[in-house]
mmCIF file of the N, C-alpha and C atoms, coordinates in Angstrom:
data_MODEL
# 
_entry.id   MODEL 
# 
loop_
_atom_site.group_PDB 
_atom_site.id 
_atom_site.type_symbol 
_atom_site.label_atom_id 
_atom_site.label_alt_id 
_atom_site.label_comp_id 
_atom_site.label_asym_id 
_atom_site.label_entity_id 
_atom_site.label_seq_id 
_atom_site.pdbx_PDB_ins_code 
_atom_site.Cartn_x 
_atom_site.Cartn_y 
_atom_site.Cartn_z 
_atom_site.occupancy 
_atom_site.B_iso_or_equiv 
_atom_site.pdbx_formal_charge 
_atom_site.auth_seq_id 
_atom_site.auth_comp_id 
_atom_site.auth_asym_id 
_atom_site.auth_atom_id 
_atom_site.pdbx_PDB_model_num 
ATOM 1   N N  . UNK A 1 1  ? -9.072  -5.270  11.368  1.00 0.00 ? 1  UNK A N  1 
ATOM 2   C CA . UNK A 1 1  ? -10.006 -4.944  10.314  1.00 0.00 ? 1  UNK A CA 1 
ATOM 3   C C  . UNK A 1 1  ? -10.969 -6.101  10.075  1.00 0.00 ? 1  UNK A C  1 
ATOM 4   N N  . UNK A 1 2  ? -10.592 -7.532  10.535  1.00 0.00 ? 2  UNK A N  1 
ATOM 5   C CA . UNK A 1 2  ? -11.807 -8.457  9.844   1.00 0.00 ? 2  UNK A CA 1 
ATOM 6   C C  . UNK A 1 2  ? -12.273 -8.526  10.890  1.00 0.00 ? 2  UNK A C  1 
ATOM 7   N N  . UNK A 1 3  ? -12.433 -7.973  12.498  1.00 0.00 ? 3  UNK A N  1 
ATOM 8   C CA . UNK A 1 3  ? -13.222 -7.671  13.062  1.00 0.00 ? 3  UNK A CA 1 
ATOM 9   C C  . UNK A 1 3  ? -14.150 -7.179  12.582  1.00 0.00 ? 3  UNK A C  1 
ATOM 10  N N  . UNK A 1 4  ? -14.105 -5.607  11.514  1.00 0.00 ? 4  UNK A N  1 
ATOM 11  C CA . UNK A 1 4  ? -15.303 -5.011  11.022  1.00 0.00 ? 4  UNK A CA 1 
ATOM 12  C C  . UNK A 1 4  ? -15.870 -5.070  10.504  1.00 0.00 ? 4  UNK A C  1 
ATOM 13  N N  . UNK A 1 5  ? -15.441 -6.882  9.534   1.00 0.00 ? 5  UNK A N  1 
ATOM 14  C CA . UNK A 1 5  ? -15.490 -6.656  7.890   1.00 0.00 ? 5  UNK A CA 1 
ATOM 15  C C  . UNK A 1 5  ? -15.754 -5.842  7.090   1.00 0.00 ? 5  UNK A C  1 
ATOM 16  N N  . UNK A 1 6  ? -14.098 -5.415  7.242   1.00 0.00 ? 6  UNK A N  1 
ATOM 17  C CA . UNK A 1 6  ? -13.624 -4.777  6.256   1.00 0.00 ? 6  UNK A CA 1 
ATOM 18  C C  . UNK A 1 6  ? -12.650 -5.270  5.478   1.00 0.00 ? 6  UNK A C  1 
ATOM 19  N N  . UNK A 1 7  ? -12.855 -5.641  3.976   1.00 0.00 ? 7  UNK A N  1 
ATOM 20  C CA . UNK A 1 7  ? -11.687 -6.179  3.307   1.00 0.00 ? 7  UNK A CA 1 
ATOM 21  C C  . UNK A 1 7  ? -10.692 -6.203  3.295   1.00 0.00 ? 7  UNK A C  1 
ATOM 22  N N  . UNK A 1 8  ? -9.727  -6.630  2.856   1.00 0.00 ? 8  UNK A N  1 
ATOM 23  C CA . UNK A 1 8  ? -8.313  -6.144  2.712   1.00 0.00 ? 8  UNK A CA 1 
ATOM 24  C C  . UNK A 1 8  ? -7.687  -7.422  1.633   1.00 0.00 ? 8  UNK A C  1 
ATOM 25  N N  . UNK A 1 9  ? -6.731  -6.786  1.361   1.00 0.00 ? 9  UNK A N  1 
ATOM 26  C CA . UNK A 1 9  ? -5.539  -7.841  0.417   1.00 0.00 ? 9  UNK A CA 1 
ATOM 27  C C  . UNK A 1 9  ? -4.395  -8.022  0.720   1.00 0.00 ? 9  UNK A C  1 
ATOM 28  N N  . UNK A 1 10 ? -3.786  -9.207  0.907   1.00 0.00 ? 10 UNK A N  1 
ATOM 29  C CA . UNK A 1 10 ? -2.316  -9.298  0.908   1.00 0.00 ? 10 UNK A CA 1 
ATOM 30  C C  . UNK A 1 10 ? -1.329  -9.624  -0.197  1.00 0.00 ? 10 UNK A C  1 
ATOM 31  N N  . UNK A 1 11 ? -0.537  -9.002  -0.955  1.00 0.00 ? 11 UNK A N  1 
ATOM 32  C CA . UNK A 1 11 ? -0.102  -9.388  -2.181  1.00 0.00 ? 11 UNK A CA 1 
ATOM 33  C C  . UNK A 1 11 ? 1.376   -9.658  -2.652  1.00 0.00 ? 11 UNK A C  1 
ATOM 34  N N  . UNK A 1 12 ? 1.834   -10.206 -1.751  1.00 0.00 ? 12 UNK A N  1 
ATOM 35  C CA . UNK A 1 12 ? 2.988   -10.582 -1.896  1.00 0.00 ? 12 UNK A CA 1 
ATOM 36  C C  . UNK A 1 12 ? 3.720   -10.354 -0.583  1.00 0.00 ? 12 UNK A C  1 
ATOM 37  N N  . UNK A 1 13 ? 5.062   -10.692 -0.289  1.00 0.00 ? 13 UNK A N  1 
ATOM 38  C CA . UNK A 1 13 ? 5.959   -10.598 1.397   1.00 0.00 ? 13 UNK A CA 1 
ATOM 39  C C  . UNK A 1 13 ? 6.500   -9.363  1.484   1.00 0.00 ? 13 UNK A C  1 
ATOM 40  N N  . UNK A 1 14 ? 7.406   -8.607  -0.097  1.00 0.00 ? 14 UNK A N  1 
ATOM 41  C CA . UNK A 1 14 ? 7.305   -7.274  0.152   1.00 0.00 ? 14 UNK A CA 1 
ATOM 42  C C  . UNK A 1 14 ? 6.706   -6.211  -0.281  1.00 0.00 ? 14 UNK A C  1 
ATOM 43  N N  . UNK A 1 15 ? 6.283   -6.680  -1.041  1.00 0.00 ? 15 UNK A N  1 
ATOM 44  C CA . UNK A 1 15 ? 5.205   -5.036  -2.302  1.00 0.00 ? 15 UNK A CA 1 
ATOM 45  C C  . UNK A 1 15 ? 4.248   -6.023  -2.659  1.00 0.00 ? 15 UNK A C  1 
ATOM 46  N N  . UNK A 1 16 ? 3.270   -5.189  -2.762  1.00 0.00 ? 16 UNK A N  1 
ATOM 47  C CA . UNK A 1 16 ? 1.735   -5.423  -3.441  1.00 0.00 ? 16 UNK A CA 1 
ATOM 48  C C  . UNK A 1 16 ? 2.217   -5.774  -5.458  1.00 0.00 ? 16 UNK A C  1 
ATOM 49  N N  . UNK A 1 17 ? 1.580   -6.749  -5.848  1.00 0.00 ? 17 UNK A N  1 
ATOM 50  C CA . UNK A 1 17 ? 1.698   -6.926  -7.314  1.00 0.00 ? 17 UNK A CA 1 
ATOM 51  C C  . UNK A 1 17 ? 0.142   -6.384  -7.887  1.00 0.00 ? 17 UNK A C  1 
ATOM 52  N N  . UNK A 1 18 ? 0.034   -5.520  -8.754  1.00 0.00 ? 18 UNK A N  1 
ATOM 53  C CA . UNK A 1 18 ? -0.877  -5.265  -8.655  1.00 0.00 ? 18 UNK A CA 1 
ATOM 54  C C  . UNK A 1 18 ? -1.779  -5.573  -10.149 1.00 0.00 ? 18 UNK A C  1 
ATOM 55  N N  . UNK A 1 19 ? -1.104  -5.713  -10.970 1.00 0.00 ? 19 UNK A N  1 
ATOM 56  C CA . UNK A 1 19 ? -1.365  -6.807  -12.163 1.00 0.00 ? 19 UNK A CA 1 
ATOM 57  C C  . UNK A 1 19 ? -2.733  -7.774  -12.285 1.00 0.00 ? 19 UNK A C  1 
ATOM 58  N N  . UNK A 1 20 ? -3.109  -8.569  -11.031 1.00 0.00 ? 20 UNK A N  1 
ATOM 59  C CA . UNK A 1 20 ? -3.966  -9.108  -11.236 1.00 0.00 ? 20 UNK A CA 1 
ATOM 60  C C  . UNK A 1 20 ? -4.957  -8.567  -11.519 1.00 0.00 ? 20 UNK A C  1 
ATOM 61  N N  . UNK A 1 21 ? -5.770  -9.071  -12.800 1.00 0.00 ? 21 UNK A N  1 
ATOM 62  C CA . UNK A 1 21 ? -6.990  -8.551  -13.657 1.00 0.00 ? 21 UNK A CA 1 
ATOM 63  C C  . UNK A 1 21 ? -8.012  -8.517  -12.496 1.00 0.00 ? 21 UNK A C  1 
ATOM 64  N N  . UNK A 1 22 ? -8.868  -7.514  -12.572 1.00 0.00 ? 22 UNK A N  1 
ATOM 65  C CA . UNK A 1 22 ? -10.364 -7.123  -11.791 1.00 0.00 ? 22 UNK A CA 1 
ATOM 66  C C  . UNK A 1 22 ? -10.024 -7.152  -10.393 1.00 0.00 ? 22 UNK A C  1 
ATOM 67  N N  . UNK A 1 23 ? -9.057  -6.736  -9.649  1.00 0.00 ? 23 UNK A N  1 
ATOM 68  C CA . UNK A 1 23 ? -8.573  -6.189  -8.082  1.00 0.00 ? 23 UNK A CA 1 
ATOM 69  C C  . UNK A 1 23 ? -10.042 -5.756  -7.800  1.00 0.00 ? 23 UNK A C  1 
ATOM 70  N N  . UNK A 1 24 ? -10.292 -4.606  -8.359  1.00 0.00 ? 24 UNK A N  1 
ATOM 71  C CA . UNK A 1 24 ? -11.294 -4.107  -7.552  1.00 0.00 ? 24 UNK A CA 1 
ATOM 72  C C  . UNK A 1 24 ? -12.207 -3.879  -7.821  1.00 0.00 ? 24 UNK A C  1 
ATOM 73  N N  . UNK A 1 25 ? -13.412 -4.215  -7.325  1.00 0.00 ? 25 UNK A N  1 
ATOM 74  C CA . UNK A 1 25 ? -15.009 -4.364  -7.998  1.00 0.00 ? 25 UNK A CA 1 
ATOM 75  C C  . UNK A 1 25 ? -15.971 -3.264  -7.343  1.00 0.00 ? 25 UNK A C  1 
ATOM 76  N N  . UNK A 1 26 ? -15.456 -2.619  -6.285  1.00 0.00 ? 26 UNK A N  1 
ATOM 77  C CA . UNK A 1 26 ? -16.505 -1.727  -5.526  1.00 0.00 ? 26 UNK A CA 1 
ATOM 78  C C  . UNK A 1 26 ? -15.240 -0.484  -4.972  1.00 0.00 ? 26 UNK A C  1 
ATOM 79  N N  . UNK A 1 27 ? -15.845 0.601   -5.266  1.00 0.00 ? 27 UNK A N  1 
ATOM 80  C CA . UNK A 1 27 ? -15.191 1.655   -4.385  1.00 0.00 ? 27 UNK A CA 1 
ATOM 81  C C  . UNK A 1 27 ? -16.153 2.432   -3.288  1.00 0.00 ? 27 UNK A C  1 
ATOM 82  N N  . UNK A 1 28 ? -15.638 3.141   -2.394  1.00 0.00 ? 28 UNK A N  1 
ATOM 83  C CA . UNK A 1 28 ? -16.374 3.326   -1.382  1.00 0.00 ? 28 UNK A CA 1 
ATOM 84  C C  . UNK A 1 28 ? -15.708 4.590   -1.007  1.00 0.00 ? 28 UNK A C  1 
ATOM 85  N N  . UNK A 1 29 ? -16.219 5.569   -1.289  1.00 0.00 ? 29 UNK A N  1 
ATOM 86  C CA . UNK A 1 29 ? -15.180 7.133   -1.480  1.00 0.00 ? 29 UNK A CA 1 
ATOM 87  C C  . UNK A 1 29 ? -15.984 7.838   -0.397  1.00 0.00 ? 29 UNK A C  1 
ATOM 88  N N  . UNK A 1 30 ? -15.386 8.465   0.843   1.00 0.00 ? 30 UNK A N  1 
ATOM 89  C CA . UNK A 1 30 ? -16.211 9.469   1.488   1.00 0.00 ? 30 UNK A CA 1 
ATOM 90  C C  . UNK A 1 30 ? -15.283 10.607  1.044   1.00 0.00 ? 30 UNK A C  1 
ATOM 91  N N  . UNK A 1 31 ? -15.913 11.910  0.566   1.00 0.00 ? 31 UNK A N  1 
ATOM 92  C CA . UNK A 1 31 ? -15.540 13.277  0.425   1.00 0.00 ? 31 UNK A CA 1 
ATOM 93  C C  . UNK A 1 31 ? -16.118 13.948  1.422   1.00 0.00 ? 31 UNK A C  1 
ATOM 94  N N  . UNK A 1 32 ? -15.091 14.884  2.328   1.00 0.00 ? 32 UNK A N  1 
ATOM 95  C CA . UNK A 1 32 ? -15.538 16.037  3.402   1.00 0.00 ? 32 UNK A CA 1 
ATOM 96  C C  . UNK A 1 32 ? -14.791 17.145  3.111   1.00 0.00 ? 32 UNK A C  1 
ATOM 97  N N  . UNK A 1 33 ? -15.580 18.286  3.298   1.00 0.00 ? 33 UNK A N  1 
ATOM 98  C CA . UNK A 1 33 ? -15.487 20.001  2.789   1.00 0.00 ? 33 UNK A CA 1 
ATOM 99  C C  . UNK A 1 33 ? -14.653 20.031  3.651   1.00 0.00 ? 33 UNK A C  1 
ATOM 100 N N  . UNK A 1 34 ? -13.138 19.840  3.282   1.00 0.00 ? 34 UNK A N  1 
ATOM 101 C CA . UNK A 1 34 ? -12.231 20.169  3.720   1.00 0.00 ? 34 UNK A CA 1 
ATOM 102 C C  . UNK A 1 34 ? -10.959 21.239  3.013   1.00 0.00 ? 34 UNK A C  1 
ATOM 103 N N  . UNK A 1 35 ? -9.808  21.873  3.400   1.00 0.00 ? 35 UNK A N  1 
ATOM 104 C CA . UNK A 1 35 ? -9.298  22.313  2.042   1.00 0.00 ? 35 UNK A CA 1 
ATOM 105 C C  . UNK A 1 35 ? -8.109  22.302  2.781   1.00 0.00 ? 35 UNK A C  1 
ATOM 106 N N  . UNK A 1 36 ? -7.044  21.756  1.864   1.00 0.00 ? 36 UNK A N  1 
ATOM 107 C CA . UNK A 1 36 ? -5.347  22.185  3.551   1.00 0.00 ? 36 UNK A CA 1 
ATOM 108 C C  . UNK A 1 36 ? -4.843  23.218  2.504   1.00 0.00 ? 36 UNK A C  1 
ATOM 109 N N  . UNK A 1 37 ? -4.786  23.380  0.981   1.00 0.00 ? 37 UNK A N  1 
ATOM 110 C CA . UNK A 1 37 ? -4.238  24.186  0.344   1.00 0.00 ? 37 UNK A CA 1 
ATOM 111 C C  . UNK A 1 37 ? -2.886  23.366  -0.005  1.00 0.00 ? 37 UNK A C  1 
ATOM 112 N N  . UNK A 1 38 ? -2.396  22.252  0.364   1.00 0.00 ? 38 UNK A N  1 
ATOM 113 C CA . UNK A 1 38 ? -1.306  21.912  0.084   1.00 0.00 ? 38 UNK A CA 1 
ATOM 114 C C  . UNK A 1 38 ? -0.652  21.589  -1.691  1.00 0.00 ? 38 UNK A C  1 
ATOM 115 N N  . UNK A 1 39 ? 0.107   22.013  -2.025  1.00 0.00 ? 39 UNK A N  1 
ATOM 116 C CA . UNK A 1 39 ? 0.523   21.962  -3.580  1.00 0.00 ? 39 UNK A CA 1 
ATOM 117 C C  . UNK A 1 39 ? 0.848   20.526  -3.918  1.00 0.00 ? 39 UNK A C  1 
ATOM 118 N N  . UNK A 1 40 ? 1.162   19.667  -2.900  1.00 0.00 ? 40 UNK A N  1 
ATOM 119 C CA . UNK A 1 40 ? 1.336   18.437  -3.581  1.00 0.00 ? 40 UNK A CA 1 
ATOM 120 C C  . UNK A 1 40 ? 0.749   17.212  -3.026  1.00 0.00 ? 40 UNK A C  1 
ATOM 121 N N  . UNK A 1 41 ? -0.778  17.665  -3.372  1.00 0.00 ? 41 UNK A N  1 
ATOM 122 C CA . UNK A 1 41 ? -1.852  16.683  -3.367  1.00 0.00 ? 41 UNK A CA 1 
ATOM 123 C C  . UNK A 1 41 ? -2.089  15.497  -4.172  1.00 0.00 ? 41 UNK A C  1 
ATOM 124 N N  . UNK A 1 42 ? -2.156  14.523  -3.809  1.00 0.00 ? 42 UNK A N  1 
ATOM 125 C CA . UNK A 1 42 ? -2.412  13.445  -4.419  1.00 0.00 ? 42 UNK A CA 1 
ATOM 126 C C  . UNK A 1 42 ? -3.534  12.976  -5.219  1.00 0.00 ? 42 UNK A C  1 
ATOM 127 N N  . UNK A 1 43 ? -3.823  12.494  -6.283  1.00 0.00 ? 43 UNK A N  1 
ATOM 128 C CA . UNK A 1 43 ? -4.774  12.034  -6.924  1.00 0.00 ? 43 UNK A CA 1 
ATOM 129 C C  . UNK A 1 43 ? -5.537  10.999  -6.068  1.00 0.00 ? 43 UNK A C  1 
ATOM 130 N N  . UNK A 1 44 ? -6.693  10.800  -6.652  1.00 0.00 ? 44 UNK A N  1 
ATOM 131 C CA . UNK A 1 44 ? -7.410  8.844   -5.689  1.00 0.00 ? 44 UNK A CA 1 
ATOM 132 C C  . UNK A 1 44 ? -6.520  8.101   -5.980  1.00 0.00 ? 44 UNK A C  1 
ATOM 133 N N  . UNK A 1 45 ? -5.881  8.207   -7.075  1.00 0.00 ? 45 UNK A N  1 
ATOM 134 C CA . UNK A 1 45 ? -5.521  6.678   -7.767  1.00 0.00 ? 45 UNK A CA 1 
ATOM 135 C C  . UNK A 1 45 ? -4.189  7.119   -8.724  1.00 0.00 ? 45 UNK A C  1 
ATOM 136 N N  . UNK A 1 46 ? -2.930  6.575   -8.004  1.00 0.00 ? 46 UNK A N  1 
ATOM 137 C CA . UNK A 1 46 ? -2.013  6.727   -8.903  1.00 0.00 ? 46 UNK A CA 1 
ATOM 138 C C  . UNK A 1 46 ? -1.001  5.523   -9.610  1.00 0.00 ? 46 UNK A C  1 
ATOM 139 N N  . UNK A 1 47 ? -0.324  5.558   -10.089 1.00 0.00 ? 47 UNK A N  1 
ATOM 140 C CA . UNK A 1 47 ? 0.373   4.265   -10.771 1.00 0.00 ? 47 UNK A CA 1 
ATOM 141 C C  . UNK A 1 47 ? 1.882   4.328   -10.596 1.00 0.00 ? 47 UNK A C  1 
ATOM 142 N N  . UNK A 1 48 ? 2.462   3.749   -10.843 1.00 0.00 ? 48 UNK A N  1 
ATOM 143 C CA . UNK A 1 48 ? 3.513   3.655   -10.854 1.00 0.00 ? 48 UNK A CA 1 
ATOM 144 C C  . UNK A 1 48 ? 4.450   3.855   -12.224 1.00 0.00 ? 48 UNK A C  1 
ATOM 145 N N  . UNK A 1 49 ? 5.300   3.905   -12.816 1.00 0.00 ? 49 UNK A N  1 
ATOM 146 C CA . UNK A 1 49 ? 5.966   3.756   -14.056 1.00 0.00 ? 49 UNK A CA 1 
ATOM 147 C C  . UNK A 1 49 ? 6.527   2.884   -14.360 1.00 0.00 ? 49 UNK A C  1 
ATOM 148 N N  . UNK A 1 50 ? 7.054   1.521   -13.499 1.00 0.00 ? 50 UNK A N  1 
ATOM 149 C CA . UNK A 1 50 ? 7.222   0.374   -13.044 1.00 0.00 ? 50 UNK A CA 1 
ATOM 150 C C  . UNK A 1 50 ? 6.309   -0.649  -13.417 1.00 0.00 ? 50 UNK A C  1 
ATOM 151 N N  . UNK A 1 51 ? 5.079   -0.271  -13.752 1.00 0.00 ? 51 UNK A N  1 
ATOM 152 C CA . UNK A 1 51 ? 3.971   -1.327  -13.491 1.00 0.00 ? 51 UNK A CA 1 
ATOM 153 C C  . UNK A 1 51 ? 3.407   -0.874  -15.504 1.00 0.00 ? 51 UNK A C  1 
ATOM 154 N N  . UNK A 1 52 ? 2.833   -2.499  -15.709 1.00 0.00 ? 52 UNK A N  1 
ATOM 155 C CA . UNK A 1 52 ? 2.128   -2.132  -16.770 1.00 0.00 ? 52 UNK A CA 1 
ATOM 156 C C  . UNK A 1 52 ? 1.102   -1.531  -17.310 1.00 0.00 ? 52 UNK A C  1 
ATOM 157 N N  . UNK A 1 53 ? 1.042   -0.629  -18.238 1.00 0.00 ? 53 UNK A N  1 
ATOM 158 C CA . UNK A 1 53 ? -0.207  0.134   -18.138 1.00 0.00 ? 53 UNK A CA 1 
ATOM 159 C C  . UNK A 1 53 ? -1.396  -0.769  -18.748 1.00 0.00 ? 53 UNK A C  1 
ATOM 160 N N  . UNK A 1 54 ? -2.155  -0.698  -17.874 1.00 0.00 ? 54 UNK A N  1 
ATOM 161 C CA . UNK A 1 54 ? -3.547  -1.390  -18.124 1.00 0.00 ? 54 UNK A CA 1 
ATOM 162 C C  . UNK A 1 54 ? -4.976  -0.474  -18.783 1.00 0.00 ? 54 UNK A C  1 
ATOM 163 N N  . UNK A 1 55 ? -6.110  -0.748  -18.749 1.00 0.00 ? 55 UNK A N  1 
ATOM 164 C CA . UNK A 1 55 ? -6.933  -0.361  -19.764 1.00 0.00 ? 55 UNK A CA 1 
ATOM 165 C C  . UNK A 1 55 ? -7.388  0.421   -18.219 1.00 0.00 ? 55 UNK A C  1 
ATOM 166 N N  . UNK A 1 56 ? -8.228  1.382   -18.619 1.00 0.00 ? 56 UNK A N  1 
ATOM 167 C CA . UNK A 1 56 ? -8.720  2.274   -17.392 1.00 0.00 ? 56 UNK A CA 1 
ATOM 168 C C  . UNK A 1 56 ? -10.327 1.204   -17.178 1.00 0.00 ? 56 UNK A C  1 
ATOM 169 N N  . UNK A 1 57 ? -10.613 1.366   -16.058 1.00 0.00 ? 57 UNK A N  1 
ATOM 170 C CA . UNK A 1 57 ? -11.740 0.440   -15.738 1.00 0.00 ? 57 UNK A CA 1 
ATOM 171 C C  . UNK A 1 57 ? -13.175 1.850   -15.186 1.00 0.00 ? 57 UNK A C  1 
ATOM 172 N N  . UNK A 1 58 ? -14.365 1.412   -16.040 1.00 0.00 ? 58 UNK A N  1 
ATOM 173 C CA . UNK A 1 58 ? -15.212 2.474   -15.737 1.00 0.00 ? 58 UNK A CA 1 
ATOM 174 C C  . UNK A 1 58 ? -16.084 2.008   -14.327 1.00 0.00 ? 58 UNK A C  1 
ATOM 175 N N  . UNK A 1 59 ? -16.548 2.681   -13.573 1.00 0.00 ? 59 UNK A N  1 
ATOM 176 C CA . UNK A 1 59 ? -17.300 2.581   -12.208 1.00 0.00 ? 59 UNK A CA 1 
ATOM 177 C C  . UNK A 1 59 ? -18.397 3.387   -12.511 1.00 0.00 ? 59 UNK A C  1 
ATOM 178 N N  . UNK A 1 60 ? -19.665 3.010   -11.594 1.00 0.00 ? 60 UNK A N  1 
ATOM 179 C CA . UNK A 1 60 ? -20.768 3.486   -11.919 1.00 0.00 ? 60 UNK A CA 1 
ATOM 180 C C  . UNK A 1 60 ? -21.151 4.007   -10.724 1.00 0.00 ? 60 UNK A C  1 
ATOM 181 N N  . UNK A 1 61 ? -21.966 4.894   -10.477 1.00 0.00 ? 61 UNK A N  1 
ATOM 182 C CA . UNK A 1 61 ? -22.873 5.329   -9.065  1.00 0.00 ? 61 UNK A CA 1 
ATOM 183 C C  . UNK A 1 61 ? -23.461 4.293   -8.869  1.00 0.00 ? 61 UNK A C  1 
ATOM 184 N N  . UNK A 1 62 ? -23.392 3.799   -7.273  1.00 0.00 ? 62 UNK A N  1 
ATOM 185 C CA . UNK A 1 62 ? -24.089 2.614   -6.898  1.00 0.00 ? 62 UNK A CA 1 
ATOM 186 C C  . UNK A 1 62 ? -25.666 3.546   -5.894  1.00 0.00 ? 62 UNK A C  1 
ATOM 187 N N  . UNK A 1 63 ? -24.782 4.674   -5.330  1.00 0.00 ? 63 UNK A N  1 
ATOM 188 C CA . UNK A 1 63 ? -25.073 5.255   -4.009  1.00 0.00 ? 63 UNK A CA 1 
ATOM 189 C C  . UNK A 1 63 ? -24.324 5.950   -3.717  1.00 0.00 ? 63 UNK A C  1 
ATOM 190 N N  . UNK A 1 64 ? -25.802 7.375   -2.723  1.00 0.00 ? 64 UNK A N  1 
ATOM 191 C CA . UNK A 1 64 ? -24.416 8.525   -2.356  1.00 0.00 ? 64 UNK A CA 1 
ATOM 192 C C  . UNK A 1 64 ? -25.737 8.625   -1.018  1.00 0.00 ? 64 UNK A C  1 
ATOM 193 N N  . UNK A 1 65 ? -24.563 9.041   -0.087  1.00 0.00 ? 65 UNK A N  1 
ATOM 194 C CA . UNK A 1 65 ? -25.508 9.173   1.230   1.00 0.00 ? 65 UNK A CA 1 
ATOM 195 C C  . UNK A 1 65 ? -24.735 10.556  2.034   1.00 0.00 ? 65 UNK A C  1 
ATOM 196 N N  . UNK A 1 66 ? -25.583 11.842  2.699   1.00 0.00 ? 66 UNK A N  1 
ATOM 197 C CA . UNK A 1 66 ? -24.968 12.542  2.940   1.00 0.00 ? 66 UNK A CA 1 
ATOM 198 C C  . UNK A 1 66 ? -24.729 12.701  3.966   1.00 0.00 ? 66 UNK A C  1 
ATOM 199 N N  . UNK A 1 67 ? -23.380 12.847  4.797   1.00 0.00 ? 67 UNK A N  1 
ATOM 200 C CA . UNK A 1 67 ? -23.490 12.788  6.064   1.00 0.00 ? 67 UNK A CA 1 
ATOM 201 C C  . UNK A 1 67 ? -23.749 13.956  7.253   1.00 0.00 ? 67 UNK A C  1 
ATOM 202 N N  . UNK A 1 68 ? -23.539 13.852  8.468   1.00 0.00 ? 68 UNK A N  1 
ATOM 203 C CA . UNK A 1 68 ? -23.975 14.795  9.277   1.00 0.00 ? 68 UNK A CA 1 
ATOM 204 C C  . UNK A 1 68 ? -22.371 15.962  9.252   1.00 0.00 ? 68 UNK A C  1 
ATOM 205 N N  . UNK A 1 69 ? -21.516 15.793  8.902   1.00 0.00 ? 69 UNK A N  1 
ATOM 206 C CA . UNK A 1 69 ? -20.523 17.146  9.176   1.00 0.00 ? 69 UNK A CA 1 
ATOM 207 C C  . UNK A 1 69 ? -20.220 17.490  7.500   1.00 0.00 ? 69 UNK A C  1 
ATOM 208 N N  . UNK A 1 70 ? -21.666 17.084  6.303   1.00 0.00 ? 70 UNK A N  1 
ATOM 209 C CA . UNK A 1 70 ? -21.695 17.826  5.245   1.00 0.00 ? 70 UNK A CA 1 
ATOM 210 C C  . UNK A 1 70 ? -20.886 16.959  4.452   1.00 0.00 ? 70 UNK A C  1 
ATOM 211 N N  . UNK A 1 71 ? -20.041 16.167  4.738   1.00 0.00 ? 71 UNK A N  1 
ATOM 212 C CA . UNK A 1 71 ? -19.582 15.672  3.467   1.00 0.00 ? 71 UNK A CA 1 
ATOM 213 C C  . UNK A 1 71 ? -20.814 13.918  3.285   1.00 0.00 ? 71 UNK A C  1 
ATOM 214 N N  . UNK A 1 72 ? -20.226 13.625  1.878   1.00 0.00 ? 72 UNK A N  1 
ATOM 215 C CA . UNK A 1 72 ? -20.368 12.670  1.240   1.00 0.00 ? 72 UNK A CA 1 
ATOM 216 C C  . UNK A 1 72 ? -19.952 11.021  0.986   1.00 0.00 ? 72 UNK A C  1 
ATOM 217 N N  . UNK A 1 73 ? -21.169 10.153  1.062   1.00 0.00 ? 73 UNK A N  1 
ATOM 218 C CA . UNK A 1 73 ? -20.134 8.948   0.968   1.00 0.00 ? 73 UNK A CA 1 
ATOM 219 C C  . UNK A 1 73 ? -20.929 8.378   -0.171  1.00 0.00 ? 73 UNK A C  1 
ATOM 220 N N  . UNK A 1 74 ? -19.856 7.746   -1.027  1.00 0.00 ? 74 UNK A N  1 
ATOM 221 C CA . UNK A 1 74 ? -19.880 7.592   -2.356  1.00 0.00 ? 74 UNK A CA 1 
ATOM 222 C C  . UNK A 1 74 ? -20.174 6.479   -2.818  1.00 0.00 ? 74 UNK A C  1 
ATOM 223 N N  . UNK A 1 75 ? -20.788 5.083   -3.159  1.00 0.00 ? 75 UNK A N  1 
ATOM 224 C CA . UNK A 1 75 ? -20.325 3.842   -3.763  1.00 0.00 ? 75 UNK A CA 1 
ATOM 225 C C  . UNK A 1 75 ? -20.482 3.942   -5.183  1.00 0.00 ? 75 UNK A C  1 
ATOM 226 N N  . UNK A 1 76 ? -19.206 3.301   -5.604  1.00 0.00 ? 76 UNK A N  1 
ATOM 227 C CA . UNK A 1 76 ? -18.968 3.032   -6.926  1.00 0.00 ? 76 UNK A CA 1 
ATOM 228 C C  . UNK A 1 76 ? -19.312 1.563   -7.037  1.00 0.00 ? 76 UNK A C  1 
ATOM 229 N N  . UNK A 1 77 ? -19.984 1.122   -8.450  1.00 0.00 ? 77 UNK A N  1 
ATOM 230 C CA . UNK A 1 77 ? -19.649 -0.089  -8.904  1.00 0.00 ? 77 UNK A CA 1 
ATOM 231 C C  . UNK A 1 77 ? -18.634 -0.560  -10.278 1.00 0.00 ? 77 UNK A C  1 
ATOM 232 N N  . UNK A 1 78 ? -18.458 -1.861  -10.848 1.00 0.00 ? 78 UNK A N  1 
ATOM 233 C CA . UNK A 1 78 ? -18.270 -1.861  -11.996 1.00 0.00 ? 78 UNK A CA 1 
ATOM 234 C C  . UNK A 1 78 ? -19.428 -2.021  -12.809 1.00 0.00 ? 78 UNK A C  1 
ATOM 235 N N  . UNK A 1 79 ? -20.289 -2.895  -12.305 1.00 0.00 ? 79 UNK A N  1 
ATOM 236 C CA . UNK A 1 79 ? -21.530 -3.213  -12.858 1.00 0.00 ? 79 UNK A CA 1 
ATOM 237 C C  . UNK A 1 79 ? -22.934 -2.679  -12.451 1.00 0.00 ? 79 UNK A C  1 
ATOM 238 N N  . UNK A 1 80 ? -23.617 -1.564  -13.282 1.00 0.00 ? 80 UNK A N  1 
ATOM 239 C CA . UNK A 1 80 ? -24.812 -1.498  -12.468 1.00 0.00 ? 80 UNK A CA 1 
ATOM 240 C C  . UNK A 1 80 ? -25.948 -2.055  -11.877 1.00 0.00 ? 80 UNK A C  1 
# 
């Protein structure tokens, strides 16, 4: 991956801690018109019950670009 630069995090030897304030500053969401029908689909973003609940963090439209097989790629910011 840092061939592509593309980010990544390492956060500990066996599990990710995920606690640290402002992790993530940019999201980068592609959506494609897809559908499997499956009942136990996952959210973007889920938590644990384990972990402390933190304040929800708002993201802004940075950019949306549409691609050639119809779907969408998304950037989020925190800051506009």
């Amino acid at each position: 991956m840092k061939k592509l630069g593309i980010s990544y995090i390492f956060g500990g030897k066996e599990s990710l801690n995920f606690t640290v304030e402002g992790l993530i500053d940019e999201i980068s969401l592609v959506l494609v018109p897809i559908v499997d029908g499956a009942f136990n689909s996952l959210t973007l973003f889920e938590t644990s019950a384990h972990l402390q609940k933190t304040k929800p963090v708002n993201f802004f439209l940075k950019s949306v670009e549409k691609l050639d097989d119809g779907g969408l790629w998304m950037k989020y910011v925190i800051n506009p």
